[in-house]
N, C-alpha and C positions, 0 to 999 in steps of 0.2 A: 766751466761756468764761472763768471763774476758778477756775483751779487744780481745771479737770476739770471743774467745775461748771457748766450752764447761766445766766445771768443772768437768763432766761424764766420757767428752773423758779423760781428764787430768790423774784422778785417775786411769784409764785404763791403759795409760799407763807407769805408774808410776808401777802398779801394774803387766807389763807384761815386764818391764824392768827388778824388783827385779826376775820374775823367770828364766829368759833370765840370768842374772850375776850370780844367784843362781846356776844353771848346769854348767855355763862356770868354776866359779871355782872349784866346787866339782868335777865333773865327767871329765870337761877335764884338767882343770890344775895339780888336782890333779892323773891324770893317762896319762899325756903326749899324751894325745888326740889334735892334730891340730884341727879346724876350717877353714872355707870357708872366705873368704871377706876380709875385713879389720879386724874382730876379728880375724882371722887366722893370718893375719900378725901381729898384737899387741901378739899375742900367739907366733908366730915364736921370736919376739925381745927377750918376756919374757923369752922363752927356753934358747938363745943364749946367750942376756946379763944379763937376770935378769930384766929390763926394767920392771916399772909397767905398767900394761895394762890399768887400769883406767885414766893415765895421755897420753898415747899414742893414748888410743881409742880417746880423744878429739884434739890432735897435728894432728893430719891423718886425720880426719874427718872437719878441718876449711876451706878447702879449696871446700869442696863439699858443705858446707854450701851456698856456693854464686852461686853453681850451684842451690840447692833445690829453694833460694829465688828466681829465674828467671823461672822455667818450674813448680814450685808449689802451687805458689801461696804462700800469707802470711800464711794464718792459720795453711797448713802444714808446711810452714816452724816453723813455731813458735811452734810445736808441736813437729817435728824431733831435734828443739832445746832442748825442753823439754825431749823430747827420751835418746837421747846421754849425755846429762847431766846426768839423774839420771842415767842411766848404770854404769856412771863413778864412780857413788857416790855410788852404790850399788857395782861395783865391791871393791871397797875401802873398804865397811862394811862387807859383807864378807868375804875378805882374811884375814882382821883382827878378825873375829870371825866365822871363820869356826871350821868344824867339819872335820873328817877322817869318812868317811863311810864306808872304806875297801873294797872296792870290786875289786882289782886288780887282784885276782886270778880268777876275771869273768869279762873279757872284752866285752863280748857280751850283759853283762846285762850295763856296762860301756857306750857303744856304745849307747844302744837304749835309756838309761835314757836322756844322753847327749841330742841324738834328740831332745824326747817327751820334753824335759823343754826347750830347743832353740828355740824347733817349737815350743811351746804352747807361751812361753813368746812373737816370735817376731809374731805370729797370734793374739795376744791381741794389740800390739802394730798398727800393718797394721788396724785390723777391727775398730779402734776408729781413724786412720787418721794421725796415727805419722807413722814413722821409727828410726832407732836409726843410722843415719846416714852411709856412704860409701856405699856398696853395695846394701842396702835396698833403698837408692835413687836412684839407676841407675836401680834397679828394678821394682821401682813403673812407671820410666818415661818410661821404656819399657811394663811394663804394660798397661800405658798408650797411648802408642802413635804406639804399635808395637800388642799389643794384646796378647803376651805372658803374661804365669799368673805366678807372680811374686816367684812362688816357682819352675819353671823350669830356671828361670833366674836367680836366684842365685845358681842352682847346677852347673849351666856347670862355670859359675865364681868359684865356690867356688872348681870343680875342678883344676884348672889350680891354683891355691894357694896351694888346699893340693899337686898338684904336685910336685911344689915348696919346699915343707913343708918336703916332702918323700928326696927330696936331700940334704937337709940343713941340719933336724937333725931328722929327725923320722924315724925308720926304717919301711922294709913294710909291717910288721901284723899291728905298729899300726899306717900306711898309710893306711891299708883295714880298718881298724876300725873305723877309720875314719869317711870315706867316707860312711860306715852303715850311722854312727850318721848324718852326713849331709844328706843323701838320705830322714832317718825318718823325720828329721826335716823341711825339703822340706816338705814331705808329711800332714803331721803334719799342714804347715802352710797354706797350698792348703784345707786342710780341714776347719781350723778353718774361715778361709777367704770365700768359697762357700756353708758348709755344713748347716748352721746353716736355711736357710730357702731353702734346696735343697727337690726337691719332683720328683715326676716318672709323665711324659708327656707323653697318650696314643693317638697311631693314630685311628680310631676305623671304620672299612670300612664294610659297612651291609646292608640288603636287609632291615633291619629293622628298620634302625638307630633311628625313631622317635620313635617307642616304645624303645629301649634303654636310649636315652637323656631323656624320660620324668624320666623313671626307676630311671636315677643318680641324677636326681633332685629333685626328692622326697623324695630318700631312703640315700642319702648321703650330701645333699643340698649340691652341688657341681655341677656348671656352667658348659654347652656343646656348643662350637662353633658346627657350621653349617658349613663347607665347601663344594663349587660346586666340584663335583670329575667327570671326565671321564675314562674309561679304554681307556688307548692308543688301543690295540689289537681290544677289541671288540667297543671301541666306544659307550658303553652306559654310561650313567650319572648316577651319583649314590651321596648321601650326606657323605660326609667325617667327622666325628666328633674329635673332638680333644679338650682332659679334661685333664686339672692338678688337681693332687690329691697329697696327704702327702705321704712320703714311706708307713706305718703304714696301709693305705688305700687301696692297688694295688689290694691284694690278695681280698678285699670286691669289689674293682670294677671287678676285671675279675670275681668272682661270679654272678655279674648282668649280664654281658654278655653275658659268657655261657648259664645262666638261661633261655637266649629269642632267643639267635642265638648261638649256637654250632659250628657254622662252621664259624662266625664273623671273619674279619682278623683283629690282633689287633699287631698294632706297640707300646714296651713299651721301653721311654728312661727315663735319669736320666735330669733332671732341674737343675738348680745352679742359686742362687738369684732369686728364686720367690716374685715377690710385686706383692701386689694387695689387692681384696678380697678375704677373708679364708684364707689370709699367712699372709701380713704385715698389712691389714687396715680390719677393722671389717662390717658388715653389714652399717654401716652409717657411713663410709669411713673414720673412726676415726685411725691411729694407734694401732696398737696391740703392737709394742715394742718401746719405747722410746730410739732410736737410736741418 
């Protein structure tokens, strides 16, 4: 711990800043790719005037800083501090020791790298508790307080910039091209933010349900709620079960089911952030990840 601070989350996002600066200047600096948010407009200055983006990205982001300290709390702030700093420092080491990787004559492989290393750097930075300041704070507080998930929040913003961006000085293949790399990266950070402990939640409705739940608790050690169920129509009562299982697990759970009822109605959705037992805490309720 420093001064409240994890040293785990810290390196995390130190280390999800450098991939985050690492695509901004390969893939989009160097192929006049815009950006969403305030890195789009520090990308818009740099097109227009030349303008470094590592000193702009921290001039543009001081004034949200006093927004983070009021709805986030210290530690994120103190974190989205640490965010935006080291971007600044990594876009700096970068542009001075970049590489040409050439890919201009494939803008499409341009577009999605852009994404995948935007979205993976800023989904490292989100899952350990930072942001790298401007539009990632106004999406964590609409994350937070609106319930939108923080990678549809910054597309429809980071729309209205690259639109911006298409007037100013980009033309519109790579204003479409864009908006690829922003979409993946959306995507991308939607992922790395819910997937990691996301699993398939079965509804499981049976004449037989008690030989079923015994089925899944012996053959998968894998827990079955009991719900009271009525059919509205017919008005009988029936037990409703309802099992989280891993992805990796689904197709062995609908095996047990089938097995004992063939004609079981079985509702299968997807989970995002499973805790508990068999996901984050182990049999004697110990942590499974050092989060």
């Amino acid at each position: 711990m420093m001064f409240g601070l994890k040293l785990k989350n810290i390196l995390f996002i130190l280390l999800g800043s450098a991939i985050f600066s690492f695509g901004i200047v390969h893939f989009n600096m160097q192929n006049n790719l815009g950006e969403g948010g305030f890195t789009g407009i520090t990308l818009l200055l740099y097109f227009i005037w030349g303008w470094d983006p590592a000193i702009t990205n921290i001039l543009l982001n001081i004034p949200l800083f006093f927004i983070g300290w009021k709805f986030l709390g210290r530690n994120t702030f103190l974190y989205t501090i640490i965010g935006t700093s080291a971007v600044s420092v990594f876009l700096s080491i970068f542009q001075a020791y970049q590489f040409q990787i050439g890919l201009q004559n494939d803008m499409t492989l341009v577009a999605l790298f852009a994404g995948v290393f935007i979205g993976v750097g800023l989904g490292i930075i989100f899952r350990f508790g930072g942001t790298t300041g401007g539009v990632d704070i106004i999406a964590r507080l609409v994350n937070k307080y609106a319930g939108w998930s923080m990678g549809r929040t910054m597309f429809l913003f980071d729309f209205v910039v690259i639109a911006t961006s298409v007037f100013a000085i980009l033309d519109l293949v790579e204003g479409m091209y864009t908006l690829v790399a922003v979409y993946v990266g959306a995507r991308v950070i939607d992922f790395i933010q819910e997937g990691a402990y996301s699993a398939k939640g079965t509804t499981i409705i049976s004449s037989q349900s008690e030989e079923i739940a015994g089925k899944i608790l012996k053959e998968m050690d894998r827990g079955v709620t009991v719900l009271d169920g009525r059919g509205s129509f017919s008005g009988e009562k029936r037990d409703v079960l309802y099992c989280v299982v891993a992805r990796n697990e689904i197709v062995r759970l609908k095996g047990i089911i089938n097995s004992i009822d063939p004609h079981a109605f079985v509702a299968v959705s997807t989970v995002h952030d499973v805790l508990g037992e068999g996901f984050t805490l182990d049999e004697n309720k110990n942590p499974l990840h050092d989060d």
